[in-house]
C-alpha positions as CSV (number, residue, x, y, z in Angstrom):
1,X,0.0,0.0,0.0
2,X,2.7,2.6,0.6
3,X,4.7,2.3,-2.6
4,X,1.3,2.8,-4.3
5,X,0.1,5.8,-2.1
6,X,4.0,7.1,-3.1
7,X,3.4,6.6,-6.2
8,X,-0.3,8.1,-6.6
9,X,1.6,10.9,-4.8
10,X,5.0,11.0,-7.6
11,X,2.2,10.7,-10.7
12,X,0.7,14.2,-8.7
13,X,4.1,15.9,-8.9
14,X,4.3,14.9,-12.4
15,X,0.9,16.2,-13.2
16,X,1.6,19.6,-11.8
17,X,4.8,19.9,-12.9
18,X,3.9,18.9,-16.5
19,X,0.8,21.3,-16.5
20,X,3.0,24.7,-14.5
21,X,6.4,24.6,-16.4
22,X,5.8,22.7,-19.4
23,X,3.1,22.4,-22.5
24,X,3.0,18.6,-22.1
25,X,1.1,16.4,-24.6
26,X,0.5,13.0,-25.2
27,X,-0.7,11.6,-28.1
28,X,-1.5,7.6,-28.5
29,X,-1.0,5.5,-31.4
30,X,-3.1,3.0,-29.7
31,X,-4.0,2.2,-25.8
32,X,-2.2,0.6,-23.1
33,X,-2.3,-3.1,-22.5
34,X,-4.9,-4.2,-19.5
35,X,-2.0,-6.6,-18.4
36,X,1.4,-5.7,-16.9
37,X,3.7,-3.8,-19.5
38,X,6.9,-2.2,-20.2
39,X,7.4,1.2,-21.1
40,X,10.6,2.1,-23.2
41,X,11.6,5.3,-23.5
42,X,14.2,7.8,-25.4
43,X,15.9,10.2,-22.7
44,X,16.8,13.9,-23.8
45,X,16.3,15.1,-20.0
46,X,17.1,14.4,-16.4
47,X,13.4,15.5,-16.0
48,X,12.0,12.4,-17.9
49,X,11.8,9.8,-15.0
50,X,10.0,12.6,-12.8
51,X,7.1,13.0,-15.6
52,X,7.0,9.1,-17.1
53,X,4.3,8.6,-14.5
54,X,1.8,11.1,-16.0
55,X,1.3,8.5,-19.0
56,X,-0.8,5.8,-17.2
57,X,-2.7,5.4,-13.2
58,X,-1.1,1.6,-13.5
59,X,1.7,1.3,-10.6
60,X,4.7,1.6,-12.3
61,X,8.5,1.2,-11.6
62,X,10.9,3.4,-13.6
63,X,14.7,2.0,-13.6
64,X,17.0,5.0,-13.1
65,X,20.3,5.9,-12.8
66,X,21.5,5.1,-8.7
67,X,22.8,9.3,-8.8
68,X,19.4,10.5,-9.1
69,X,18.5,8.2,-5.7
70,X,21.2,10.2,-4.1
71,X,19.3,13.6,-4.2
72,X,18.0,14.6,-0.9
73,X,14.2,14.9,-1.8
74,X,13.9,13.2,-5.5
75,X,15.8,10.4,-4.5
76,X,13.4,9.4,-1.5
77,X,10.3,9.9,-3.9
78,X,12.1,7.3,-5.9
79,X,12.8,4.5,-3.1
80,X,9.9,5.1,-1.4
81,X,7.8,4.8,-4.7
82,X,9.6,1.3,-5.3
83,X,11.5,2.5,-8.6
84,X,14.8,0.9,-9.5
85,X,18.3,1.9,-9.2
86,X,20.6,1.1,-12.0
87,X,24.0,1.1,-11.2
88,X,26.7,2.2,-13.8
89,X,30.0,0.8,-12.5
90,X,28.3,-3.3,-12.3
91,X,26.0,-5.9,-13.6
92,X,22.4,-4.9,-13.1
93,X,21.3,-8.4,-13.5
94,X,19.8,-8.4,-10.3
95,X,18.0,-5.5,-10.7
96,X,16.1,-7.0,-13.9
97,X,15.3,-9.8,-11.9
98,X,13.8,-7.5,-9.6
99,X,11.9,-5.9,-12.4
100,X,10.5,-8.9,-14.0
101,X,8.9,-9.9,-10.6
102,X,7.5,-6.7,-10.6
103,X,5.8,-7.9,-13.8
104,X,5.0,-11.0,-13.0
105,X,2.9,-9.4,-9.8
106,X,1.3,-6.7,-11.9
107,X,3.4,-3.4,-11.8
108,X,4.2,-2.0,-15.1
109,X,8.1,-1.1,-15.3
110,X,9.8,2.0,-17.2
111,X,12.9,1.9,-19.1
112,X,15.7,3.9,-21.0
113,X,17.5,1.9,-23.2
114,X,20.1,4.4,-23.8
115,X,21.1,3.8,-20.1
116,X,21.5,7.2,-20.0
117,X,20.9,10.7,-21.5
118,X,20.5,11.1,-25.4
119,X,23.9,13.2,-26.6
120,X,21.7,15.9,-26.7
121,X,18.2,17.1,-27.5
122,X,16.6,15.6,-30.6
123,X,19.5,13.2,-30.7
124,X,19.6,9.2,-29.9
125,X,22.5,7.5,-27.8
126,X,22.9,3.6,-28.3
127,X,20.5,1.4,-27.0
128,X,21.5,-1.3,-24.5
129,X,20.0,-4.6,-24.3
130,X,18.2,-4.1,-21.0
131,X,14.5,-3.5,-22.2
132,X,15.0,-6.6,-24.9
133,X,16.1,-8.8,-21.8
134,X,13.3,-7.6,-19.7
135,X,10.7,-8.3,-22.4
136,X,12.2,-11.9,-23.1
137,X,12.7,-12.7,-19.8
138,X,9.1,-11.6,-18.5
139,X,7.1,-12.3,-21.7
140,X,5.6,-8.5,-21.3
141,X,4.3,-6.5,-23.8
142,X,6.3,-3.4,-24.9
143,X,5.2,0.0,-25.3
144,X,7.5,2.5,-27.3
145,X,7.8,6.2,-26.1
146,X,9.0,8.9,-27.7
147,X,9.7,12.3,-26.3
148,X,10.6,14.9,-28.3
149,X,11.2,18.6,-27.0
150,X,13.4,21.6,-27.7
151,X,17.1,22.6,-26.4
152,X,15.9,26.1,-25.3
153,X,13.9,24.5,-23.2
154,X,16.7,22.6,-21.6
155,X,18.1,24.3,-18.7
156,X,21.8,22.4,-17.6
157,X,23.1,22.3,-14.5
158,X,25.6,20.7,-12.4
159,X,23.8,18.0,-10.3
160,X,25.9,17.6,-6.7
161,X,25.6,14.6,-4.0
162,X,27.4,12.9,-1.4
163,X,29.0,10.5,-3.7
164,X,28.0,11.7,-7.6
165,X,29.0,14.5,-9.7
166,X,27.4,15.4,-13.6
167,X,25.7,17.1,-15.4
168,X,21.9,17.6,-15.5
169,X,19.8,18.2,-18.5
170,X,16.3,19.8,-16.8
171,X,13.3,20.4,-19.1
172,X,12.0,23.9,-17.5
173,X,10.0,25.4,-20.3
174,X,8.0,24.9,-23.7
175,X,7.0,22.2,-25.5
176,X,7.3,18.2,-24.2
177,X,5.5,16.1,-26.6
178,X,5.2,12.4,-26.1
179,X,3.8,9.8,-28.9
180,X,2.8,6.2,-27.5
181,X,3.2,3.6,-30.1
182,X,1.6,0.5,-30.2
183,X,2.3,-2.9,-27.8
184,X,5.2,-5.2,-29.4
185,X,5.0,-8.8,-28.2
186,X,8.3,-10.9,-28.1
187,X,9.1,-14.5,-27.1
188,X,12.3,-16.5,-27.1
189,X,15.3,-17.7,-24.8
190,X,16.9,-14.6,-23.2
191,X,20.8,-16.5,-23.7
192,X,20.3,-16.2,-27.2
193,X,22.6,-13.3,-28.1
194,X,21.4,-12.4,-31.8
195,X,17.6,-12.8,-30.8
196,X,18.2,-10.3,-28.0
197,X,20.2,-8.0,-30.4
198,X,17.4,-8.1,-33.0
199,X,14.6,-7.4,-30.5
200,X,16.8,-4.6,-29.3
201,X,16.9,-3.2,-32.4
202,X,13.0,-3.7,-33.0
203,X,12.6,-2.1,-29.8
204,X,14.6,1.1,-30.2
205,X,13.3,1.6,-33.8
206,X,9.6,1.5,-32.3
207,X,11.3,4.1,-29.8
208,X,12.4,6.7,-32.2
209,X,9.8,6.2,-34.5
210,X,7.6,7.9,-31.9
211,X,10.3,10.2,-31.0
212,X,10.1,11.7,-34.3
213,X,6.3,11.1,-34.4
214,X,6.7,13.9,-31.9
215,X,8.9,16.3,-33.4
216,X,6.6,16.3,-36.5
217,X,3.7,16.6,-34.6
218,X,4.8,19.5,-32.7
219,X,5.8,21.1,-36.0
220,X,2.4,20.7,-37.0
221,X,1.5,22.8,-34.3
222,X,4.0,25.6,-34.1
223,X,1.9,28.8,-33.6
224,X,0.3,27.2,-30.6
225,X,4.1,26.5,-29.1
226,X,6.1,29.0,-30.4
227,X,6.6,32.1,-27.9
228,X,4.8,35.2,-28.0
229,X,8.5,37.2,-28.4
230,X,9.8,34.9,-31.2
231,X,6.4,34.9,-33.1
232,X,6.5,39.0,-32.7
233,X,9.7,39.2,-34.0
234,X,9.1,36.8,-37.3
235,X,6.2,38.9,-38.2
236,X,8.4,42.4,-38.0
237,X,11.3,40.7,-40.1
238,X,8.6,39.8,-43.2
């Protein structure tokens, strides 16, 4: 009961956030499945674990990196919601163990297969074989997720804690558009190295597709984004 209070309480932050600093939006190529699933998600911002939540009222654990568990008030959100540290210096085999029982009981689980941040805004790291392992392993559906949002609205900062130094990527203003793809289904033995690489690469694909699913649709809808100042200024050049 309390990890679900914590997290009814993380999806409120996430709401209010999403609504006050950002022009959020969420557009579904179909709905999620009624049954456990797995989220997997591009990652241009620090911000993104704080706002996955906002997709779906289904108890969900997000794997993130162990630094952000280190911040004083974030990182007791996180352990108290139940998410799940992902530590960069060792096997996190344990860790997707933990997640798959999560399945297996019902929770829905969150994952960035880039491991980490995208190289920058608009932009795709490589994908690690963490989500592909997970689905294999657990038999859960996938859902791709694709954010797509603009460097001015980036705001970077150097993120400081007891035992972790780097660089954070916060989204702080204007548009932060997510596109919800269909489920993908996959089945197979999880020691079978090619399969895993192929469903990685399935998986990913279905991620940036909706990633750029995003970026077209908020260039479909420019004059309702763009800022007052910038639109002013286009109409006085022509």
């Amino acid at each position: 009961m309390l990890k679900k209070n914590w997290h009814f309480f993380h999806r409120l932050l996430s709401g209010i956030y999403a609504k006050t600093m950002l022009r959020h939006k969420i557009f579904w190529d179909a709905p999620l499945p009624n049954e456990a699933f797995i989220l997997a998600v591009n990652h241009p911002t620090t911000t993104d674990p704080l706002l996955l939540p906002v997709i779906t009222r289904h108890p969900m654990a997000i794997l993130v990196t162990e630094m952000a568990f280190d911040l004083p008030l974030f990182g007791k959100i996180l352990r108290a919601a139940g998410h799940i540290p992902v530590f960069l210096d060792r096997s996190n085999a344990e860790q997707l163990d933990g997640a798959v029982e999560m399945l297996n009981t019902g929770r829905s689980i969150g994952i960035f297969p880039e491991g980490g941040l995208s190289p920058k805004v608009g932009s795709f790291g490589r994908a690690h074989t963490g989500a592909a392992r997970l689905a294999l392993m657990s038999g859960a559906p996938v859902v791709p997720v694709g954010i797509h949002m603009l460097q001015e609205g980036v705001a970077s900062s150097v993120t400081k804690s007891e035992n972790f130094e780097s660089v954070s990527q916060w989204a702080v203003r204007g548009p932060y558009y997510l596109s919800i793809g269909e489920p993908m289904g996959f089945n197979g033995d999880v020691e079978d190295r090619p399969l895993v690489r192929n469903v990685t690469k399935q998986i990913w694909d279905g991620v940036k597709e909706q990633a750029y699913r995003s970026e077209e649709r908020m260039k479909a809808e420019q004059p309702l984004w763009l800022p007052l100042s910038r639109f002013l200024l286009w109409r006085s050049l022509f």
